[in-house]
C-alpha positions as a LaTeX table, in Angstrom:
\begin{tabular}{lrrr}
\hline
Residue & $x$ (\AA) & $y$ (\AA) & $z$ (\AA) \\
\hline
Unk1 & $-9.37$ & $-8.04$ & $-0.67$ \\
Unk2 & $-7.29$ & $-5.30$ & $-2.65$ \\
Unk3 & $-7.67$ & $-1.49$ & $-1.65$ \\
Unk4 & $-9.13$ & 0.99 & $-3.91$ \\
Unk5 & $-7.44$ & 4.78 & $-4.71$ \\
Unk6 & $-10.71$ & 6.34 & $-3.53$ \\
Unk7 & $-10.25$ & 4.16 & 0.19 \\
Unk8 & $-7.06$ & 5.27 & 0.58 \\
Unk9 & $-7.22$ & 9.17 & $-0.15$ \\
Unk10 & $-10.39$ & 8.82 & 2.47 \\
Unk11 & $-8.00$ & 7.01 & 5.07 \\
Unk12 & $-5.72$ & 9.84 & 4.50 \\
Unk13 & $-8.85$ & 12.77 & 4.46 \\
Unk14 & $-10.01$ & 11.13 & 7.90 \\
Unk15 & $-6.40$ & 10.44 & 9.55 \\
Unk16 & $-5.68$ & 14.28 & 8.73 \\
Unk17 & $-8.87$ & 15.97 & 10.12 \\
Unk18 & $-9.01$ & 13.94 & 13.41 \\
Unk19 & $-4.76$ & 14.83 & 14.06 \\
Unk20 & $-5.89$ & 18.44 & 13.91 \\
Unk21 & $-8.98$ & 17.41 & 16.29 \\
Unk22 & $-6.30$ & 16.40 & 18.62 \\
Unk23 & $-3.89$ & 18.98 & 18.25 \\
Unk24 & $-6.64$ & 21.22 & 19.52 \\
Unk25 & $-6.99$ & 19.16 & 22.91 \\
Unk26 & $-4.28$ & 20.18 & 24.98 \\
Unk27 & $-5.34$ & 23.76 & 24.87 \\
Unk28 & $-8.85$ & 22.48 & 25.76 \\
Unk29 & $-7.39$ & 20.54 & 29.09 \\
Unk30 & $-5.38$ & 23.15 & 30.27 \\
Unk31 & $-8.25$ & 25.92 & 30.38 \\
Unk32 & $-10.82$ & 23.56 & 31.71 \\
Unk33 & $-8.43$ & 21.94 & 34.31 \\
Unk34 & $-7.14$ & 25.76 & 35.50 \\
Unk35 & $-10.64$ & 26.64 & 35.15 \\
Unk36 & $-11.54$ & 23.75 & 37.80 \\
Unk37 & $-8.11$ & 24.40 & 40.11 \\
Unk38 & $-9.81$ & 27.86 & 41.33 \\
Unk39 & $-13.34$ & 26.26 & 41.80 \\
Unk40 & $-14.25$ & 26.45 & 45.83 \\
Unk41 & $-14.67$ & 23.04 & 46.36 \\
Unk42 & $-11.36$ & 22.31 & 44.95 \\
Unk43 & $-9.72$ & 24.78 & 47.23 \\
Unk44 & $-11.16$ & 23.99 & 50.13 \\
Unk45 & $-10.12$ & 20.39 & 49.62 \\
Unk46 & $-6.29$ & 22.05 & 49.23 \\
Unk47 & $-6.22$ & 20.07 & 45.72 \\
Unk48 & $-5.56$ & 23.40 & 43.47 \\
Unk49 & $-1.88$ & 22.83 & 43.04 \\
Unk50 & $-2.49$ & 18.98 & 42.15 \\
Unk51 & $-5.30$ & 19.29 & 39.86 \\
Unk52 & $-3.90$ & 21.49 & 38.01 \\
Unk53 & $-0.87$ & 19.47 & 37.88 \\
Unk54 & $-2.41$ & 16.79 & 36.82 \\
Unk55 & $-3.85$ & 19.03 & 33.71 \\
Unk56 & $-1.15$ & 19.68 & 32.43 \\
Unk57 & 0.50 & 16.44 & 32.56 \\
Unk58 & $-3.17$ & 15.13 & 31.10 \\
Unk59 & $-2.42$ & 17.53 & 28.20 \\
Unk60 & 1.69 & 17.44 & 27.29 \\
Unk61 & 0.73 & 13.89 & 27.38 \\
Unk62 & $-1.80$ & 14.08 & 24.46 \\
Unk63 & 0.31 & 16.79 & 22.82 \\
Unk64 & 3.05 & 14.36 & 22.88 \\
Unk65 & 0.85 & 12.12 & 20.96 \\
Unk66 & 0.04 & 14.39 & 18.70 \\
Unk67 & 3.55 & 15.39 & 17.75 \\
Unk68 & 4.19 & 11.53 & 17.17 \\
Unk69 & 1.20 & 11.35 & 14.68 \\
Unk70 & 2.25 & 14.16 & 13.04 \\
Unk71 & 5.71 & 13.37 & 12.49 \\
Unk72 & 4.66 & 9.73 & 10.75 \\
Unk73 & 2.74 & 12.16 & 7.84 \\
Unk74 & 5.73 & 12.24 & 5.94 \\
Unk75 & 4.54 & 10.40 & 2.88 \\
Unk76 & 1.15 & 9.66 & 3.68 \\
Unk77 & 0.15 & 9.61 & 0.25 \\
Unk78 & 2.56 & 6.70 & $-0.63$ \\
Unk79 & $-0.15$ & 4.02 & $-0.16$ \\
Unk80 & $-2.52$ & 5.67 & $-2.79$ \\
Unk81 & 0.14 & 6.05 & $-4.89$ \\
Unk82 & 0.94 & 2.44 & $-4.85$ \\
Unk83 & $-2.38$ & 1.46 & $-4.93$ \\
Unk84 & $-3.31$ & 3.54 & $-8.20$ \\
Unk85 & 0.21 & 2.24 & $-10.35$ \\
Unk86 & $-0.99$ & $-1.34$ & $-9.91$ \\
Unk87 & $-4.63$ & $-0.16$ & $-11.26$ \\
Unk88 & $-2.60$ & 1.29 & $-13.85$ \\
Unk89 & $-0.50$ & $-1.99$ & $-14.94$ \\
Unk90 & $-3.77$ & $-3.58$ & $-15.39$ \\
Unk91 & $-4.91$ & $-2.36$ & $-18.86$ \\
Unk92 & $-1.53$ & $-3.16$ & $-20.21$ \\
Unk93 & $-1.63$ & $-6.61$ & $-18.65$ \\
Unk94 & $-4.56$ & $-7.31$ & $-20.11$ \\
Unk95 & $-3.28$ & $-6.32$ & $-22.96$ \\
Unk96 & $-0.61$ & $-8.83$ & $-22.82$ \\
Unk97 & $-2.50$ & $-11.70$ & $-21.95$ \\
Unk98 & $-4.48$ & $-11.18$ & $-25.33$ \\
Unk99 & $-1.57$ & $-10.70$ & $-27.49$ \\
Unk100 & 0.05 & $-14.36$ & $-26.07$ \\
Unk101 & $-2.93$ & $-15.93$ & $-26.35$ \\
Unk102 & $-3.24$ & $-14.35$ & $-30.31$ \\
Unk103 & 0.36 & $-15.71$ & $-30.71$ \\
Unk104 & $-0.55$ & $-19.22$ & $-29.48$ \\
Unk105 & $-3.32$ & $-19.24$ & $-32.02$ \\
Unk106 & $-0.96$ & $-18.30$ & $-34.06$ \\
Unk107 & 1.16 & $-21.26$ & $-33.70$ \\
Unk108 & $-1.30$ & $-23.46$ & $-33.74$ \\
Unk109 & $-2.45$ & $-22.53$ & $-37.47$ \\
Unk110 & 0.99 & $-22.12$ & $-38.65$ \\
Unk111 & 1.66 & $-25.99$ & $-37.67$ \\
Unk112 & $-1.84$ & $-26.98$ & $-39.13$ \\
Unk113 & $-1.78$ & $-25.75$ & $-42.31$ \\
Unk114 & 1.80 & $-24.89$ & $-43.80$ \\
Unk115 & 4.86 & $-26.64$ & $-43.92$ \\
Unk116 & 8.81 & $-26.07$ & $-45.59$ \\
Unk117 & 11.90 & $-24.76$ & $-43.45$ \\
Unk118 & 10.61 & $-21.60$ & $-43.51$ \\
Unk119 & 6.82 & $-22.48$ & $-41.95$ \\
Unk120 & 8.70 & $-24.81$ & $-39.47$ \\
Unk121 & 11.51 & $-21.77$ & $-38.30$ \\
Unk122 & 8.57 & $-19.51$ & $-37.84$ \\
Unk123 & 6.49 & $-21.83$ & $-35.98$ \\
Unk124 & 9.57 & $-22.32$ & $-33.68$ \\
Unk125 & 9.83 & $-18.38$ & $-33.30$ \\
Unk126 & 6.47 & $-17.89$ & $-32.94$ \\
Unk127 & 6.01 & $-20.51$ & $-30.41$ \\
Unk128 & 9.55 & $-18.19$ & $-28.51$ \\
Unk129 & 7.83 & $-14.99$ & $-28.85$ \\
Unk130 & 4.85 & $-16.19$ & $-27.19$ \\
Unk131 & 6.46 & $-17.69$ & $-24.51$ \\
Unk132 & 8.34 & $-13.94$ & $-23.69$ \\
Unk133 & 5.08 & $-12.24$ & $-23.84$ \\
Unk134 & 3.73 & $-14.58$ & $-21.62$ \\
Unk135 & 6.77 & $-13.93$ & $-19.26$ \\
Unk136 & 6.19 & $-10.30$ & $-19.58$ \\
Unk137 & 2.69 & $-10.90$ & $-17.92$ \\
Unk138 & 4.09 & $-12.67$ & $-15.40$ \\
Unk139 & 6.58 & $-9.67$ & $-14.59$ \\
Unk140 & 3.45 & $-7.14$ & $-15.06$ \\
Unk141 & 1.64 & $-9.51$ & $-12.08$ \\
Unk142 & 4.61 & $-9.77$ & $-10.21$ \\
Unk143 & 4.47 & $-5.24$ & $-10.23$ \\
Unk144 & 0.90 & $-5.64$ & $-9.59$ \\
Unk145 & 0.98 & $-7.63$ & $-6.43$ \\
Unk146 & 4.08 & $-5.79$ & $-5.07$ \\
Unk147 & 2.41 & $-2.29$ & $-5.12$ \\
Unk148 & $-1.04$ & $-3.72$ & $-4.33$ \\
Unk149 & 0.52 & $-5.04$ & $-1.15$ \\
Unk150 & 2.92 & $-1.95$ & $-0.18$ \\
Unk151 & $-0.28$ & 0.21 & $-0.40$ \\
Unk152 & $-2.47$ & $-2.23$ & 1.18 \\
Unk153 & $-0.34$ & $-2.32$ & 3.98 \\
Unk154 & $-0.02$ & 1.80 & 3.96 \\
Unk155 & $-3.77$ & 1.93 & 4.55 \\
Unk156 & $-4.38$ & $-0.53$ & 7.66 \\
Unk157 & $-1.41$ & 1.57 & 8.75 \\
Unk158 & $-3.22$ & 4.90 & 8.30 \\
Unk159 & $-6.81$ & 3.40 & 9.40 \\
Unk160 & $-5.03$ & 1.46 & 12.89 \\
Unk161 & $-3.62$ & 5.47 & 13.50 \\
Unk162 & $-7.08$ & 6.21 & 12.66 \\
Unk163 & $-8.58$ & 4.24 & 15.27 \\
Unk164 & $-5.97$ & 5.62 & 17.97 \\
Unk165 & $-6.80$ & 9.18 & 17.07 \\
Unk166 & $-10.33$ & 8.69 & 17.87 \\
Unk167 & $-10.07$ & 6.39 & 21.21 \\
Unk168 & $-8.43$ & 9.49 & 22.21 \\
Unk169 & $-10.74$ & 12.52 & 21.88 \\
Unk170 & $-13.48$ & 10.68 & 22.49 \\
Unk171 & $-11.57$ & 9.20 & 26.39 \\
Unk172 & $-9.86$ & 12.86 & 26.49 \\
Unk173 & $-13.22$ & 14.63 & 25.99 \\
Unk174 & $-15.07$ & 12.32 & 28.53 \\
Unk175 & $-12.36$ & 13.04 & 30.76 \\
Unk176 & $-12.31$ & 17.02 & 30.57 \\
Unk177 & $-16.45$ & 16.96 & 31.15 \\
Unk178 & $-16.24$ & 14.53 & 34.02 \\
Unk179 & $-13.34$ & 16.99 & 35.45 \\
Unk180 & $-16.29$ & 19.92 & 34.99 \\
Unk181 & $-17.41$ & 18.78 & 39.04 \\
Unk182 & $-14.21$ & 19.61 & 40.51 \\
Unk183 & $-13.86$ & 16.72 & 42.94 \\
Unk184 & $-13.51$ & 14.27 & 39.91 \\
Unk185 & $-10.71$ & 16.40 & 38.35 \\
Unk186 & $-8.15$ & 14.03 & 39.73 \\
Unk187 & $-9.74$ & 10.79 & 38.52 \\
Unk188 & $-10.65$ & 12.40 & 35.01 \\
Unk189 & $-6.43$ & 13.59 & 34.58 \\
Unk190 & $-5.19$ & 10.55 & 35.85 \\
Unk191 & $-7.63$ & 8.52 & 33.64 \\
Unk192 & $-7.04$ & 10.59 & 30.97 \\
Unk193 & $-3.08$ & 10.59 & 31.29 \\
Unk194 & $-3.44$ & 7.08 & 31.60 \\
Unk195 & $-5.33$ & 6.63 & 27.99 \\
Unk196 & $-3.09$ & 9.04 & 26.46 \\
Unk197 & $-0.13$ & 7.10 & 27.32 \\
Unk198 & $-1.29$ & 3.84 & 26.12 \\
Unk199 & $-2.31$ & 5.56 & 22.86 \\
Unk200 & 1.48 & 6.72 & 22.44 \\
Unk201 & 3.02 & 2.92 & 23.29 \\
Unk202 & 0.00 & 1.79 & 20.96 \\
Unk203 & 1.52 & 3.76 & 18.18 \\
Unk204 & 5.00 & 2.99 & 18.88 \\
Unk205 & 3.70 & $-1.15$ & 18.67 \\
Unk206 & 1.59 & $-0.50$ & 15.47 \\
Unk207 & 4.94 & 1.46 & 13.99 \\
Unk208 & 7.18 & $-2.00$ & 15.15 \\
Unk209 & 4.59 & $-4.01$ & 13.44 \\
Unk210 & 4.23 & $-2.38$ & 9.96 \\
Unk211 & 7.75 & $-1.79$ & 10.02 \\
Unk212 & 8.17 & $-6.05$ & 10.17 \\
Unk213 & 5.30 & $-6.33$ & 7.75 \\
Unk214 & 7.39 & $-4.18$ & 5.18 \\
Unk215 & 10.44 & $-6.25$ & 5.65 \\
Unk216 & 8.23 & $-8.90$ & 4.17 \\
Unk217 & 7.00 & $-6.27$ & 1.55 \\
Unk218 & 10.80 & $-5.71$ & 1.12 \\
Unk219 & 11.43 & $-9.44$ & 0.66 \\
Unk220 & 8.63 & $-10.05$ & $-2.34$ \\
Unk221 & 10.50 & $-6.85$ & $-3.64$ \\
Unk222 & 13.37 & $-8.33$ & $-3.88$ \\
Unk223 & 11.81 & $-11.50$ & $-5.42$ \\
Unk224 & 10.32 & $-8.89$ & $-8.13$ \\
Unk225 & 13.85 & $-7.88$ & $-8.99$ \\
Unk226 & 15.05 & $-11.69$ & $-9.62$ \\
Unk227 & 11.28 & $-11.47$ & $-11.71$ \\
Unk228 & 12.48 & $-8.64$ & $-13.85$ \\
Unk229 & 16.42 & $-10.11$ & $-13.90$ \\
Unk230 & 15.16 & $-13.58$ & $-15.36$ \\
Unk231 & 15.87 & $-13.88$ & $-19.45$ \\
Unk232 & 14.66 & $-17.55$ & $-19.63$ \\
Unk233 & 12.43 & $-16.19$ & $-22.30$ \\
Unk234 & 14.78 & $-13.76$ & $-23.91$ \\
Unk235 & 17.52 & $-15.28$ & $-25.86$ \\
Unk236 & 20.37 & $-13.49$ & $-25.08$ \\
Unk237 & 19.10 & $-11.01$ & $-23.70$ \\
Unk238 & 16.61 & $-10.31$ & $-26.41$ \\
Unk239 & 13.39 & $-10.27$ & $-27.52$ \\
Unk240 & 13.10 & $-13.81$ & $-29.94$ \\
Unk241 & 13.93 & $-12.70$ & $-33.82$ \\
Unk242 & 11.89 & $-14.21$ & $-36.08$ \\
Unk243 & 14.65 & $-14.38$ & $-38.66$ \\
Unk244 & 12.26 & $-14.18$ & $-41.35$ \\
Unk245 & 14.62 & $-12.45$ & $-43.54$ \\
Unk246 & 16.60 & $-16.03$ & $-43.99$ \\
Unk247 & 13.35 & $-17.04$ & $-46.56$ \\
Unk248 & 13.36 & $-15.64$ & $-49.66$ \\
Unk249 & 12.39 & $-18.78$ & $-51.64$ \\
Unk250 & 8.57 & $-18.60$ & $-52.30$ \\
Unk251 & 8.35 & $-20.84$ & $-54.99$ \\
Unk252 & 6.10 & $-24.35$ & $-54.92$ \\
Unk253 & 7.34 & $-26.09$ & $-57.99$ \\
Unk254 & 11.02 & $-26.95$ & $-57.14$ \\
Unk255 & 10.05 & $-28.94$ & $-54.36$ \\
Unk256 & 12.27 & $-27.05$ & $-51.86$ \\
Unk257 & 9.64 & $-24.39$ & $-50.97$ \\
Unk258 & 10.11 & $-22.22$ & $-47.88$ \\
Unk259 & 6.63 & $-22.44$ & $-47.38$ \\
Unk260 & 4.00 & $-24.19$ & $-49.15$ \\
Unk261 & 0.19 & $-25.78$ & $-47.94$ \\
Unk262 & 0.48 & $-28.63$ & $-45.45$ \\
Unk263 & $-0.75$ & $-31.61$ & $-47.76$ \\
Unk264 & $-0.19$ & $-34.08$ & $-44.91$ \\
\hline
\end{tabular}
């Protein structure tokens, strides 16, 4: 199923807002867990050194995540931007398709109802230009795809970071209420440190993975430049001449007629 502009820029929208939800976390967990360090029960139980510890480990941990997010914003709005030049190739391929299909017609009439060396050489070029208009829509698909599945890819990346970003405040914001008793402050940092670590060697995976998934991206882009190298249907390089300037001769009674009505 192909991606739209308007899903991606909202992938983006989201991804930014809840990265500046998390940034604000760590400040969060340190003044709740120092808050909870100087609570009496906690100090009676001798636990205000590790508690608040454990805080701050709970919250350089999350910061560290946060830093990691951040840094993979460099170019976040490649996928939309990918996404919106295939939309854009589409009129134009359309518009491609019609015109070979016009020039097939075209053919077809040529060879039905005129004939002479001048109706047969422009059948034959005809029949060459619609082949390299044809081959242009292929190379217009080829672009298509390619983008279409760079910026497809861009999005599950953004929406899987997405998904991370929110497992987190909503564990890390569990955590810092349950920590609110003082006797479950432990628990709630080491749970919490414990989440916000697997979040960080979740991103570093999901980074691995979409970094193998472009390789294949990188692969059909190489295919697309073997697409666009390919001048099967270009003679010489060159869009098919129709040489009509070779048939001068438009007259029907010398029998020799460059082009004259198909009688048979």
């Amino acid at each position: 199923m192909s991606v739209s502009v308007a899903q991606a820029e909202q992938a983006v929208e989201d991804l930014v807002n809840k990265v500046a939800e998390l940034g604000e976390l760590p400040g969060t967990i340190r003044t709740k867990f120092s808050s909870v360090a100087s609570m009496t029960v906690v100090r009676l139980a001798g636990l205000e050194d590790e508690v608040r510890e454990a805080g701050e480990k709970f919250a350089d941990l999350v910061s560290g995540l946060w830093e990691k997010l951040k840094e993979l914003f460099e170019g976040l709005s490649a996928p939309g931007d990918f996404i919106s030049a295939s939309f854009d190739w589409e009129d134009f391929q359309t518009e491609v398709n019609t015109m070979a299909s016009a020039l097939e017609a075209t053919a077809v009439k040529v060879d039905g109802y005129w004939q002479g060396s001048a109706a047969t050489a422009y059948g034959t070029a005809v029949g060459a230009q619609q082949k390299a208009v044809a081959r242009v829509g292929t190379i217009i698909n080829a672009i298509r795809t390619a983008c279409m599945t760079v910026g497809g890819v861009g999005v599950a990346f953004l929406t899987a970071l997405l998904g991370i970003a929110i497992a987190v405040i909503v564990e890390a914001t569990l955590e810092v209420a349950a920590a609110s008793s003082g006797i479950g402050a432990l628990p709630a940092a080491i749970a919490g440190c414990f989440t916000a670590a697997k979040a960080a060697a979740l991103v570093t995976a999901l980074v691995a993975g979409t970094s193998a998934t472009l390789v294949a991206v990188a692969t059909q882009i190489q295919a697309l430049n073997v697409e666009l190298g390919n001048n099967q249907a270009f003679p010489d390089g060159h869009w098919p001449a129709s040489d009509s300037s070779k048939y001068n001769d438009a007259t029907v009674k010398d029998g020799d007629a460059d082009w004259s009505v198909k009688t048979a």
